[in-house]
C-alpha positions in Angstrom: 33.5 -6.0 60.4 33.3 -9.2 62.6 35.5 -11.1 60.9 37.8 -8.4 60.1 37.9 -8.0 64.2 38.0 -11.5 64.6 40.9 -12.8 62.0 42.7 -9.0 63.8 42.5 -10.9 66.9 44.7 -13.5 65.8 47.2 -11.4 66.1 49.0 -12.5 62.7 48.8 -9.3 61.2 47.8 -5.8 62.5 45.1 -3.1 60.1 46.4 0.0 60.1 43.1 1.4 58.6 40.4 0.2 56.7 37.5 2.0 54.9 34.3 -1.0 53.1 32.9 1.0 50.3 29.7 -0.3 48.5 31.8 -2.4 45.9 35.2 -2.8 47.1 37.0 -2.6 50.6 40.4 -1.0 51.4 42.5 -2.3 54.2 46.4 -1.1 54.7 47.7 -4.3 56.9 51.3 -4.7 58.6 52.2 -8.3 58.0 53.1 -10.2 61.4 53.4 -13.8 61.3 50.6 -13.9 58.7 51.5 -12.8 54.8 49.5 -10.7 53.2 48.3 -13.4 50.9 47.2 -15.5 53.0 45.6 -13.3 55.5 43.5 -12.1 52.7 42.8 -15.5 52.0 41.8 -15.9 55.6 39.7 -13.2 55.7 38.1 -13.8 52.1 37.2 -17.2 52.8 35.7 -16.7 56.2 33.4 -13.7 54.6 32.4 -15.7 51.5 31.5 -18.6 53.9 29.2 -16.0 56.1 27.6 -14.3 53.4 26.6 -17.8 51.4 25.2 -19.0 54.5 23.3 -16.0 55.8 21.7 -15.7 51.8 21.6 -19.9 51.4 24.0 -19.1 48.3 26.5 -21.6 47.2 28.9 -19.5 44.7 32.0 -17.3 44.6 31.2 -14.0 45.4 34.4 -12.1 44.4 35.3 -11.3 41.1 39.0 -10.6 41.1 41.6 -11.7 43.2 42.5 -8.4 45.8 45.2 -6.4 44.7 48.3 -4.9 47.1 51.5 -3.2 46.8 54.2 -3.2 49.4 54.7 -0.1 51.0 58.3 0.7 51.9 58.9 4.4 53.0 56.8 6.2 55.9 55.7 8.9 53.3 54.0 6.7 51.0 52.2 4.3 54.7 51.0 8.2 55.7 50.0 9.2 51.7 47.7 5.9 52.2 46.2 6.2 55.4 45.1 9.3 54.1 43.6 8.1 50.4 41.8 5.6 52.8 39.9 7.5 54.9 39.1 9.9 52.1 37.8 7.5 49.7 34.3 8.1 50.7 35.0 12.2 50.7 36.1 11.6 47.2 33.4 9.8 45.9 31.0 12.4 47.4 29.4 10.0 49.8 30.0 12.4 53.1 31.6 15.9 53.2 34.3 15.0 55.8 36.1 11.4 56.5 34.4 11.6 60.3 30.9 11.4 58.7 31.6 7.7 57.2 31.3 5.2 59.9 32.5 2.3 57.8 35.9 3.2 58.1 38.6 3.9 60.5 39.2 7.5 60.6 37.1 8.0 63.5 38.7 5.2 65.7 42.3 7.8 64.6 40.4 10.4 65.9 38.6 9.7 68.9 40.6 10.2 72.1 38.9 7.3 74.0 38.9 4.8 70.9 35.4 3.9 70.6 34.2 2.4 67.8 35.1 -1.0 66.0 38.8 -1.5 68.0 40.3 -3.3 64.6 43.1 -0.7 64.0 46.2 -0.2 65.5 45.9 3.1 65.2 49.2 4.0 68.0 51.6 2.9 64.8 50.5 5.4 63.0 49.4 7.8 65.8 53.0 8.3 67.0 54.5 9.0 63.6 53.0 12.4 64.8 53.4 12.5 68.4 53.8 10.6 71.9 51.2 13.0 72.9 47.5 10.9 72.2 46.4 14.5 72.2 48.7 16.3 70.0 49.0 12.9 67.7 45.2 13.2 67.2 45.0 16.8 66.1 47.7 16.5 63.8 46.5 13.3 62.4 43.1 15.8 61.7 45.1 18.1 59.9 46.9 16.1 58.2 44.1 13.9 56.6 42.6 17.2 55.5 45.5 18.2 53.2 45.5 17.5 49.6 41.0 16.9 49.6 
């Protein structure tokens, strides 16, 4: 999460929403200055480099190179904010997306923001209002289709 909020400080790309499972991570990033490759790269090497160091490891630690697909319509960007925060829902790890604090549903879904700050959660957020409010209940409803 640190480096995640970190490399997002740089400003070279913006995370729409995340969700780190046990074995794999999803993360739905807008490109800005940064490509997606080599943000990941960014973000991959920085993480490998913390995690050898806290555990005195010297090895790779990922075993595949991370996979993306371009998203090009605001259907299919919503479609995956949704899959996201659901993941955990799906794989019977919490009944509802708010119980899973290692994502960022609940930074959607609380008025104030609290929580981690790493998503730019107005981009998406006023795709269903200009209304915080009214964006945020929507957003609830929304994600709650198609569980």
């Amino acid at each position: 999460m640190d480096i995640l909020q970190e490399k997002g400080r740089e400003k070279e790309y913006s995370i729409l929403a995340y969700c780190l499972m046990d074995n794999h991570v999803h993360l739905l990033i807008k490109e800005g200055t940064d490509q997606i490759d080599r943000a990941m790269k960014r973000i991959g090497v920085s993480y490998v480099y913390y995690f050898n160091k806290l555990y005195e490891r010297i090895c790779y630690l990922f075993q595949d190179r991370f996979r993306s697909e371009p998203i090009n319509d605001e259907r299919y960007l919503m479609a995956a904010v949704r899959y996201i925060h659901n993941n955990p829902v799906k794989v019977k790890m919490v009944k509802e997306p708010v119980g899973y604090r290692w994502s960022s549903y609940n930074e959607y879904v609380n008025k104030e923001n609290i929580g981690a700050g790493l998503t730019s959660r107005e981009f998406i957020l006023k795709m269903f209002s200009k209304n915080l409010e009214e964006a945020i209940k929507q957003f609830v409803i929304f994600s709650g289709e198609s569980r």
